[in-house]
N, CA, C and O of each residue as an XYZ file, in Angstrom:
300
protein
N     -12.719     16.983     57.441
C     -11.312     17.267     57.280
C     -10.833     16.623     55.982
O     -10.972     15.422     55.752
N     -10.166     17.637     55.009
C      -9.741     17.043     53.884
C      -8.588     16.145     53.871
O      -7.695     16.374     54.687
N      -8.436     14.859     52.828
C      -6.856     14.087     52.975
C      -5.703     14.514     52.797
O      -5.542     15.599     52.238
N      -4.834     13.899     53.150
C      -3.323     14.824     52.603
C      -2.966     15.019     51.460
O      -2.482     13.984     51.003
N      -2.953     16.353     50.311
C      -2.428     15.787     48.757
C      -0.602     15.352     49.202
O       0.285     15.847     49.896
N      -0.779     14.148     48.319
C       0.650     13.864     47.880
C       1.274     14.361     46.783
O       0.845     15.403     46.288
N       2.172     13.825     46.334
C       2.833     13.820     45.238
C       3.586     12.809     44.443
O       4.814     12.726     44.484
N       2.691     11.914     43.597
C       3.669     10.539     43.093
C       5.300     10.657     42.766
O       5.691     11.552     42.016
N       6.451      9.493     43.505
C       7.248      9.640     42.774
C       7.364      9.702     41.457
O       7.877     10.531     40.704
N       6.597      8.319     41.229
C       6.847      7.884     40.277
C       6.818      9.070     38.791
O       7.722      9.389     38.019
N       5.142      9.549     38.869
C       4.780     10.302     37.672
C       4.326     11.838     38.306
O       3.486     12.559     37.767
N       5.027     12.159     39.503
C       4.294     13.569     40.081
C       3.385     13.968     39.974
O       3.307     15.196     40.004
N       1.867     12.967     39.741
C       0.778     13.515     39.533
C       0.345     13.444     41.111
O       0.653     12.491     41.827
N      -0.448     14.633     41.582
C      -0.876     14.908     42.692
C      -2.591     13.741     42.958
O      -3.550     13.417     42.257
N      -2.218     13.538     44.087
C      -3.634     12.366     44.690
C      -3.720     12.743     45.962
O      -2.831     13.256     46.641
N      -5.116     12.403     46.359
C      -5.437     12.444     47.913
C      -4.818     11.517     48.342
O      -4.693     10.679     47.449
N      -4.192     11.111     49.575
C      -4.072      9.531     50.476
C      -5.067      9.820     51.254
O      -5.307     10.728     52.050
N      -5.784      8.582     50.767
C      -6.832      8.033     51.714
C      -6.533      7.005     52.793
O      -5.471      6.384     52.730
N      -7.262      6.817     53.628
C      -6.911      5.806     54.428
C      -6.654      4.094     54.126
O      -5.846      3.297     54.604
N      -8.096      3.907     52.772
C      -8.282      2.931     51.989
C      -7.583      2.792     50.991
O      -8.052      2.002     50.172
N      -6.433      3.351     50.676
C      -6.052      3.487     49.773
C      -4.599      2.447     49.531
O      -3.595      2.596     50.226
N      -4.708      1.322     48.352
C      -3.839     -0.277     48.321
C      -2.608      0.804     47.788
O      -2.614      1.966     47.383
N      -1.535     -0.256     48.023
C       0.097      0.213     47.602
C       0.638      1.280     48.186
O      -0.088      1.774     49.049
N       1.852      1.906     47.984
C       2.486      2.963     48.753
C       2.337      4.093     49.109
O       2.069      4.822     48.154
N       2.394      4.710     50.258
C       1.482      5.934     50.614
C       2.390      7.277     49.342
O       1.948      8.401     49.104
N       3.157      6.915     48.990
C       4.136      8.077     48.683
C       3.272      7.893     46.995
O       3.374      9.002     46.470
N       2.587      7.032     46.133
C       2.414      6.817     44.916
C       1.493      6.298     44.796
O       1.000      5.459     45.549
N       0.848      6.963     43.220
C      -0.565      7.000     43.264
C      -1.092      6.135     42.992
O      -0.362      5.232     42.582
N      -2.761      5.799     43.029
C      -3.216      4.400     42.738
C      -2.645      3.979     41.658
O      -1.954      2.960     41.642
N      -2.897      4.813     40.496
C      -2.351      3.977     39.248
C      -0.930      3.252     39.474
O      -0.603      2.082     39.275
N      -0.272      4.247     39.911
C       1.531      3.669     39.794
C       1.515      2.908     40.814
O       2.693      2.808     41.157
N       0.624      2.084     41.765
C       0.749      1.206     42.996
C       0.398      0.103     42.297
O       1.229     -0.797     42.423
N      -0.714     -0.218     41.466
C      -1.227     -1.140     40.917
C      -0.221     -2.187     40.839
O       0.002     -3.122     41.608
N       0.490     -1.746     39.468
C       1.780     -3.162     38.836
C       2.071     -3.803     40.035
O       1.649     -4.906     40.381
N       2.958     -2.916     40.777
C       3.764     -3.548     42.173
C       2.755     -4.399     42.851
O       3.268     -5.467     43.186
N       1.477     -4.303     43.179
C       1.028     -5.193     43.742
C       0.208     -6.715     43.102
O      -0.281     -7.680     43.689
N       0.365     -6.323     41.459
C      -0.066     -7.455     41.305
C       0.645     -8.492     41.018
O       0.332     -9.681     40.951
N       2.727     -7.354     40.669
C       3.717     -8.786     40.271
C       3.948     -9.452     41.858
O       4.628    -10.450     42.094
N       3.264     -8.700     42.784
C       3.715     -9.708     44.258
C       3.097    -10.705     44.490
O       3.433    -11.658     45.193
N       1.777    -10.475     43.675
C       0.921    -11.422     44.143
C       1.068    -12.861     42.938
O       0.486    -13.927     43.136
N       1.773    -12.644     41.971
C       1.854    -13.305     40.603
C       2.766    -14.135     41.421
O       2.609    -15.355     41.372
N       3.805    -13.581     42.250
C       5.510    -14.370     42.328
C       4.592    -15.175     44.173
O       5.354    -15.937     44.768
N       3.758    -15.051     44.579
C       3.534    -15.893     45.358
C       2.890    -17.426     44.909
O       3.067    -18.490     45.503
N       2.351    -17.263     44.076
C       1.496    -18.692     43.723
C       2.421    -19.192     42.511
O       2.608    -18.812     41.355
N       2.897    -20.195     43.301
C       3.329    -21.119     42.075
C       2.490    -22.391     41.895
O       1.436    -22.735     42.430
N       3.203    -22.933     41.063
C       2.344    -24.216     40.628
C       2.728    -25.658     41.546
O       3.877    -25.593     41.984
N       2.236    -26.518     41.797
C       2.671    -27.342     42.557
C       4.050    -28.119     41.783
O       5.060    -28.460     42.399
N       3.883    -28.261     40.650
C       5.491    -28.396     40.054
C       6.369    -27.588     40.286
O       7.327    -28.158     40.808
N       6.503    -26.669     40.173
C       7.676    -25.597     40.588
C       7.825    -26.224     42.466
O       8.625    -27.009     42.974
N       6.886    -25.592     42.948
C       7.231    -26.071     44.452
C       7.645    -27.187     44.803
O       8.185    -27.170     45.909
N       7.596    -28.458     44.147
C       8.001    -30.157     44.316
C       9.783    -29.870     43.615
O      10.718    -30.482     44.131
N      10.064    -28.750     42.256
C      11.027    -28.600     42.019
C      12.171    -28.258     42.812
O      13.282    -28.743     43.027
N      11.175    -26.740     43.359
C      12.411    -26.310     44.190
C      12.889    -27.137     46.069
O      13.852    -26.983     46.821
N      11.485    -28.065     46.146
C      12.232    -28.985     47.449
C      12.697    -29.692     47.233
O      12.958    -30.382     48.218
N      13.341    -30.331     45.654
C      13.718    -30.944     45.437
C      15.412    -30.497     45.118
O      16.302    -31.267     44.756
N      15.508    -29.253     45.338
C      16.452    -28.415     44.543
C      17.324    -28.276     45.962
O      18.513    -28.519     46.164
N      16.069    -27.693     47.055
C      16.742    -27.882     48.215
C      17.254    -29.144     48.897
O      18.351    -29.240     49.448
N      16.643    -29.780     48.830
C      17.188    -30.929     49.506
C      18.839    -32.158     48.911
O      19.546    -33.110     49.245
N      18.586    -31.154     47.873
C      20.426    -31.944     47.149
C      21.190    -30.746     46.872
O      22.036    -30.673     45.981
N      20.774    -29.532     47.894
C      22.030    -28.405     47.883
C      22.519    -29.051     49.601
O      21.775    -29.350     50.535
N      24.113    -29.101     49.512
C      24.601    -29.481     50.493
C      24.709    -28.452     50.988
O      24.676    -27.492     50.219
N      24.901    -28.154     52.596
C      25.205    -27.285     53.268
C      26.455    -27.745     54.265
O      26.683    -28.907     54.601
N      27.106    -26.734     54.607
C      28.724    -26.880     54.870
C      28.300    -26.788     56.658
O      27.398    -26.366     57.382
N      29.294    -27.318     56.726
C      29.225    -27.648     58.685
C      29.537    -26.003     59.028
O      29.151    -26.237     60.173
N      29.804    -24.891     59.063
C      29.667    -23.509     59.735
C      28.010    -23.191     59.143
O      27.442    -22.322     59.806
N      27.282    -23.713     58.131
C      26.096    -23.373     58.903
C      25.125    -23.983     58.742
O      24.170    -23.558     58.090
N      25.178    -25.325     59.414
C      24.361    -26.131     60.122
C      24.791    -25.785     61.706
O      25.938    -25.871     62.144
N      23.530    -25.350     62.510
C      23.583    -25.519     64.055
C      22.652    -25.921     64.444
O      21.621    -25.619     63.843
N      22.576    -26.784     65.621
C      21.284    -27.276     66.151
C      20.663    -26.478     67.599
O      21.300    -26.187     68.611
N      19.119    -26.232     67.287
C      19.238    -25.335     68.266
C      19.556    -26.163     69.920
O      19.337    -27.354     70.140
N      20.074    -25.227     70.857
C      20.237    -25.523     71.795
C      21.458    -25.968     71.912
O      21.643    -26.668     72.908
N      22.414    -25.782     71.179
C      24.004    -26.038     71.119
C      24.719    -24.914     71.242
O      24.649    -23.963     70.464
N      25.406    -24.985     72.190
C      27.038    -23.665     72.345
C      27.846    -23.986     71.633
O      28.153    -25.107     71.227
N      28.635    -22.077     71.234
C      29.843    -22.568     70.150
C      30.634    -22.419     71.705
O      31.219    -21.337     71.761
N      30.765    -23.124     72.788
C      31.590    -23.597     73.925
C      32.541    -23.932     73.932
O      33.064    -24.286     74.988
């Protein structure tokens, strides 16, 4: 049984979808590529950045409507 042809948004060039096939079913390998490698770029940071940003978090104040603790009624 043959695969389904698609049709890329991106560049309307026609592709099989395969089952194996990485990135969005609607767009073709080529035009899936980028998208999956800036996701994988914006996951790994450096251990400086990550010491930055808990550091970034931990002196942003947060306002009493939203801090709740679990297991508390607004009663």
């Amino acid at each position: 049984m043959p695969f389904p042809v698609k049709t890329c948004v991106v560049c309307a060039e026609e592709f099989e979808l395969k089952p194996d096939k990485p990135g969005f079913a609607n767009r073709c390998p080529s035009c899936s590529e980028p998208e999956a490698e800036d996701a994988s770029a914006k996951e790994h940071l450096d251990p400086e950045m990550h010491e930055a940003r808990r550091e970034s978090d931990a002196r942003t104040p947060v306002s009493q409507g939203e801090l709740t603790l679990s297991g508390e009624d607004d009663a």
